[in-house]
C-alpha positions in Angstrom: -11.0 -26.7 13.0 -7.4 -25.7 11.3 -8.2 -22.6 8.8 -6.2 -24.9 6.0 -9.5 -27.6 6.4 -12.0 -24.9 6.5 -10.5 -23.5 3.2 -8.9 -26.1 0.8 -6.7 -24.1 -1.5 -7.8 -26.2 -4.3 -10.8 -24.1 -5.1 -9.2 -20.6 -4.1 -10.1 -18.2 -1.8 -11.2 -15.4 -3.8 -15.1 -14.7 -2.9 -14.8 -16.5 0.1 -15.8 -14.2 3.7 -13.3 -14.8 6.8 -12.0 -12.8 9.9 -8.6 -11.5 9.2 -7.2 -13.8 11.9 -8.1 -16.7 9.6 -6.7 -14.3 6.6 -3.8 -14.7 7.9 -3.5 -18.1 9.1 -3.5 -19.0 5.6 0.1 -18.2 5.5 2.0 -17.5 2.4 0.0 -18.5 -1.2 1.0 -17.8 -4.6 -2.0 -15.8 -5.5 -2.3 -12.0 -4.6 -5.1 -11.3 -1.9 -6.6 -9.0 0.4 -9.0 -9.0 3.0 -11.8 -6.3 1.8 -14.3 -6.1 4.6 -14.6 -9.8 5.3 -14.3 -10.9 1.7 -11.4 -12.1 -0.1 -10.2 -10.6 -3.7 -7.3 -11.5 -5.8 -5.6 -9.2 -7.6 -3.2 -10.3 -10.8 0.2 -9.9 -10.7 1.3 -6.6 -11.5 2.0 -5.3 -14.9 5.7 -4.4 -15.6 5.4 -1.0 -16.0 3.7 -1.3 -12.5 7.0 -3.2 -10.8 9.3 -0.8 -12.4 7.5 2.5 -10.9 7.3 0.4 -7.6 11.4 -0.2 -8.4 12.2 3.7 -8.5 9.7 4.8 -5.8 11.6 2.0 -3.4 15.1 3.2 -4.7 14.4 6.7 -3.4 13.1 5.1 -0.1 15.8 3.1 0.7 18.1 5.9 -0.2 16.6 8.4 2.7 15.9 5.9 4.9 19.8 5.1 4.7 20.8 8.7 5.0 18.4 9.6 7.4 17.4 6.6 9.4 14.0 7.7 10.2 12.0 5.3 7.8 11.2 2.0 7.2 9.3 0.4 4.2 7.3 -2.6 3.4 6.3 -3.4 -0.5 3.4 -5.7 -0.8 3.6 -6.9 2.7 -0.4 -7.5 4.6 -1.3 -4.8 7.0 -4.4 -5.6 9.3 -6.2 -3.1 10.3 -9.1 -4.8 11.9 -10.8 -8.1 12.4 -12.3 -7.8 8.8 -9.6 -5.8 6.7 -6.5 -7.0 5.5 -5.0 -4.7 3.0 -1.7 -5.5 0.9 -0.5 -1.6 0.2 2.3 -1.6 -2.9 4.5 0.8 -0.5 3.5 1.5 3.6 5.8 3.5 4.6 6.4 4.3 8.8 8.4 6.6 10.6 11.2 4.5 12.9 9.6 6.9 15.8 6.2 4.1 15.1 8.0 1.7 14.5 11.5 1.2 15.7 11.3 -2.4 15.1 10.6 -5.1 12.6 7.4 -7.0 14.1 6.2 -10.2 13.0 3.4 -8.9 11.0 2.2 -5.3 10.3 -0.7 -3.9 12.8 -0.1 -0.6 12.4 -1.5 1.8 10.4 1.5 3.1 8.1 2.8 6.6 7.8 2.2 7.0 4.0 0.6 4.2 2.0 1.9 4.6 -1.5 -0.4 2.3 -4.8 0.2 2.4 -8.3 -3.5 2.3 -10.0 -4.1 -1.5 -11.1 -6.8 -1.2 -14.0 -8.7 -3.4 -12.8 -8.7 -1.5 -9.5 -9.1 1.5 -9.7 -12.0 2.3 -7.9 -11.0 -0.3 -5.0 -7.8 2.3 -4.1 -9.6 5.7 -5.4 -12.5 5.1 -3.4 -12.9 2.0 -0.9 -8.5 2.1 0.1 -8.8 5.8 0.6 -12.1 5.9 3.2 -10.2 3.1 5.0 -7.1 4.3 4.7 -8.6 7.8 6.2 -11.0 5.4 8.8 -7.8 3.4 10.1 -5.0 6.2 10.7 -3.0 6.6 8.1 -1.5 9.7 7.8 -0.7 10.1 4.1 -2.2 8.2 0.9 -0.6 8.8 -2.1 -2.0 7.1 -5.7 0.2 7.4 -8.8 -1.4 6.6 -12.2 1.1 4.9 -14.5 -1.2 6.0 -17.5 0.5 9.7 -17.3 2.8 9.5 -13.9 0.0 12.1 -12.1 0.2 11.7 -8.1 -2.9 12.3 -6.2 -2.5 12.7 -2.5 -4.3 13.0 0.9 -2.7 13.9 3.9 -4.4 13.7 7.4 -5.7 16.7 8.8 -7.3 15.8 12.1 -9.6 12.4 12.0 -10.2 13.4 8.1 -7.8 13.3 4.9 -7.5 16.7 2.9 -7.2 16.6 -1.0 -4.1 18.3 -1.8 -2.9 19.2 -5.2 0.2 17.7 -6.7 2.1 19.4 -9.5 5.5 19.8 -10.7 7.9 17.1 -10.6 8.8 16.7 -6.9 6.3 15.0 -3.8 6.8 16.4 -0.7 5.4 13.7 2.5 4.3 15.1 5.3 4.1 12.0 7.2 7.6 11.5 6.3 9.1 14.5 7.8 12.2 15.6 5.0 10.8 12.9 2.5 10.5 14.0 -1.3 9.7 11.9 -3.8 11.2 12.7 -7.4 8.8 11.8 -9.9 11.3 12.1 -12.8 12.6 8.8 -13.1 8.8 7.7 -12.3 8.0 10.2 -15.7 11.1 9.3 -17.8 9.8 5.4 -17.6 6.7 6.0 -18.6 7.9 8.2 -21.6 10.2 5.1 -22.7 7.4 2.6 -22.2 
């Protein structure tokens, strides 16, 4: 049976448990989802504040990648990381040394996953992202809060992530060797909005 019969997209997929092989048969939709442990949630679209932070994080990105050619990024792109977890990151970053290509989909854990908190998911990328993100490989997970433009990050040390204090205005990956984020812009936004 084709996943399309199994799930009509007339009632939604939200709530509904699959395999992340059948996740992503579903192709393309127009709602946000990820695969959470065998269980479908959709998110809402993001807020603007949200898509203009995501605007002058990928600015900075695409500027080092170009000068440096040792990144590459994907924004809300699906990245399964086992037969029962699909996540949709808002930035995955990965060293070209990982991943010197463009694959079909993404199956690798990312470099640095970066999210903007979602209010209505905070504790889904403060707690249950961030024990997966640490379970599946990721080297770096960084959360910005758009309430106050604060950056909380974890950065792999061994099979664990370590807490490690952010301050000042400038985000230093190291994931990413060379990488530094500038939070200004991020800050001067936020100030404005």
């Amino acid at each position: 049976m084709s996943t399309a019969a199994k799930y009509p997209a007339d009632f939604g997929y939200a709530g509904l448990t699959m395999k992340a092989d059948e996740y992503l048969a579903l192709g393309e939709t127009p709602d946000r989802y990820e695969l959470v442990h065998g269980v479908v949630l959709m998110s809402p679209s993001p807020l603007p504040i949200h898509s203009l932070i995501l605007s002058r994080l990928q600015q900075q990105l695409l500027a080092f990648g170009d000068r440096t050619s040792s990144l590459t990024f994907f924004s809300d792109t699906d990245v399964r990381f086992d037969d029962t977890t699909v996540y949709r990151p808002d930035l995955c970053v990965y060293s070209t040394r990982r991943l010197p290509a463009i694959p079909g989909r993404l199956d690798l854990a990312p470099d640095l996953v970066i999210e903007v908190l979602s209010p209505s998911h905070r504790g889904l990328d403060l707690m249950t992202k961030r024990r997966d993100y640490e379970k599946f490989g990721v080297g770096e997970y960084w959360i910005i809060d758009p309430a106050n433009g604060e950056v909380r990050a974890w950065r792999r040390t061994g099979t664990r992530f370590e807490d490690v204090p952010c301050s000042g205005d400038q985000v230093q990956s190291a994931a990413i060797p060379g990488l530094l984020i500038d939070m200004r812009p991020v800050r001067a936004l936020l100030r404005g909005a």
